[in-house]
N, C-alpha and C positions, 0 to 999 in steps of 0.2 A: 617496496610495498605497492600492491597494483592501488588503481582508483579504485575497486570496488570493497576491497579487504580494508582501505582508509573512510570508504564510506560504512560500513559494516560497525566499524572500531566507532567513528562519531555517533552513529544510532546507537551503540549499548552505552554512549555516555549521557545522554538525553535524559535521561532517568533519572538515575543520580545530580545531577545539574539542575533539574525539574524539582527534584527533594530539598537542596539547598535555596534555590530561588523561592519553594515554596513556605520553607522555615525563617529564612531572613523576610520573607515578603508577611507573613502571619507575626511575627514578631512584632514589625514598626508599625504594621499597623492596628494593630493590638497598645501600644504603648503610644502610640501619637495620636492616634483619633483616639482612644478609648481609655487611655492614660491606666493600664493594667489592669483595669476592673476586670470585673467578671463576662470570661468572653462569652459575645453570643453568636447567632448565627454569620449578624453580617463581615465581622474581618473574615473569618474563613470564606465565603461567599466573594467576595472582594479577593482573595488571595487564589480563590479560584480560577476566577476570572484571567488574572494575571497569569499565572501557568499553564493556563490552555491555549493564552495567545504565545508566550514562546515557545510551549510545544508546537502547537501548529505551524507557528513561522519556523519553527529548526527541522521540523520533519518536512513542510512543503521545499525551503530551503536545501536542504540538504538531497531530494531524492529528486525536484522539480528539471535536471536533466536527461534523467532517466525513465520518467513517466511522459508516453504521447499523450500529451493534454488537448484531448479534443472534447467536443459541447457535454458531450455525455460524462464524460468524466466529472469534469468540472460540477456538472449539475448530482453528481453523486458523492462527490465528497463534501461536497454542503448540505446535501438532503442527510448524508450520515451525520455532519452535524448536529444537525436539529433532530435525528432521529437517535441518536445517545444521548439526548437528555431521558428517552422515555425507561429507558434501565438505570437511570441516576436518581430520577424523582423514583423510582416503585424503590431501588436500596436504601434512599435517603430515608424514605416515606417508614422502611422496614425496623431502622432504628430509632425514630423520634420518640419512643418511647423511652429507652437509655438517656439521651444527650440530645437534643436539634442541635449544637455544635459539632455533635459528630455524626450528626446526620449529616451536616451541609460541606462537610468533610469529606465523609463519604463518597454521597451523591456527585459531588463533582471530581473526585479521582475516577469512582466507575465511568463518568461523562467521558474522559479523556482515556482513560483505555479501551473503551467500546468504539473511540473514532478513530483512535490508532490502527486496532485492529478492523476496523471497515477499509480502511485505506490501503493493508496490505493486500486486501482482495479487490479494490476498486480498482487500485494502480496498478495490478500484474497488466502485461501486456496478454495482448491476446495471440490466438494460434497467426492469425495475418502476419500481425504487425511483427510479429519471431519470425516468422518467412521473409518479410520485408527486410528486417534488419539483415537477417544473414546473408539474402541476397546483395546487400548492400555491399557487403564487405568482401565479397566474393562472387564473382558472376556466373562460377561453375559449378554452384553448389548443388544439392541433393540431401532433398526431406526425407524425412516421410512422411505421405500421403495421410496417414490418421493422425496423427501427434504434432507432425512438423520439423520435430529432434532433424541436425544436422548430420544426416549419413556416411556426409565425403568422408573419403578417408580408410572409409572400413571396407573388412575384407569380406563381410555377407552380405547377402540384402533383410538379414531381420533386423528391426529396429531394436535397439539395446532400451531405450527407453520407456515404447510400450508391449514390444514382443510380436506385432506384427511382421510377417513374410510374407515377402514378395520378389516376384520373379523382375530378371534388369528390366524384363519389356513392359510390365506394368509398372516399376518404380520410373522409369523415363515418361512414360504417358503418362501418368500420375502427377507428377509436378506442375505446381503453379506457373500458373502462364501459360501450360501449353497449350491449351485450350486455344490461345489467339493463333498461335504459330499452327493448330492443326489445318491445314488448307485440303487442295484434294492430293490426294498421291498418285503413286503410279496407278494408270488403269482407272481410277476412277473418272466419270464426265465431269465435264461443265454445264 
């Protein structure tokens, strides 16, 4: 099983693990601080709390080799933070009429799915750093120019990825980096 197909396999188990952790955690504390009474907002509240930090840690854990964590990042997956409470209080807010136990329910499941899903878009890498890498691993590689998709290999020059063509002499001029290596050529002055 490659690394990625074992990481893939650990994120669809988060979930379910999060539902357990969330039912054993709502239970004790429900029956130890609250001795079963009638529950109200705060064990769930509290039980919240608790599942978004092992979410968090098993998602930052688990993908934190694979994401370039630089300043901007960093500072976007905690603005998404704080920015997924504002879809948990407006769902929270939408049922308090029904239950506020199942508002506070709720609101803090949508909290952690809204930052989950911010993270998948925070943490893609971008068109660079996909050139960087692949350059990494290979130093004779070939982009393309719009997308970045890794071309070696193939027997055209259109990109399978986004359907751009291009002829070998723009795909060669076109690649990153050249820019520094373009000097003067033949015929040209100094």
């Amino acid at each position: 099983m490659s690394r990625l197909v074992a990481k893939i396999m650990l994120a669809l188990l988060m979930l379910p693990l999060a539902g357990v952790l969330y039912i054993v955690s709502i239970v004790s504390i429900a029956y130890f601080a609250f001795g079963f009474g009638p529950p109200d907002e705060i064990p769930f509240l509290i039980t919240t709390v608790i599942v978004w930090v092992f979410v968090a840690s098993y998602w930052t854990l688990l993908w934190r080799g694979t994401v370039i964590w630089t300043r901007r990042r960093r500072g976007l997956t905690l603005a998404a933070a704080a920015l997924s409470l504002v879809p948990a209080a407006l769902g929270g807010f939408a049922v308090t009429v029904v239950d506020t136990s199942f508002a506070a329910f709720l609101g803090g499941i949508i909290a952690i799915v809204c930052w989950l899903a911010a993270t998948v878009f925070i943490w893609q890498e971008t068109r660079n750093e996909r050139i960087a890498r692949v350059k990494m691993r290979r130093a004779d590689v070939m982009v393309c120019p719009g997308c970045g998709y890794n071309l070696t290999g193939l027997r055209q020059t259109a990109c399978p990825e986004c359907g751009a063509s291009y002829t070998i002499d723009e795909l060669v001029a076109l690649q990153p980096g050249r820019e520094e290596e373009k000097g003067l050529g033949v015929g040209d002055e100094g």
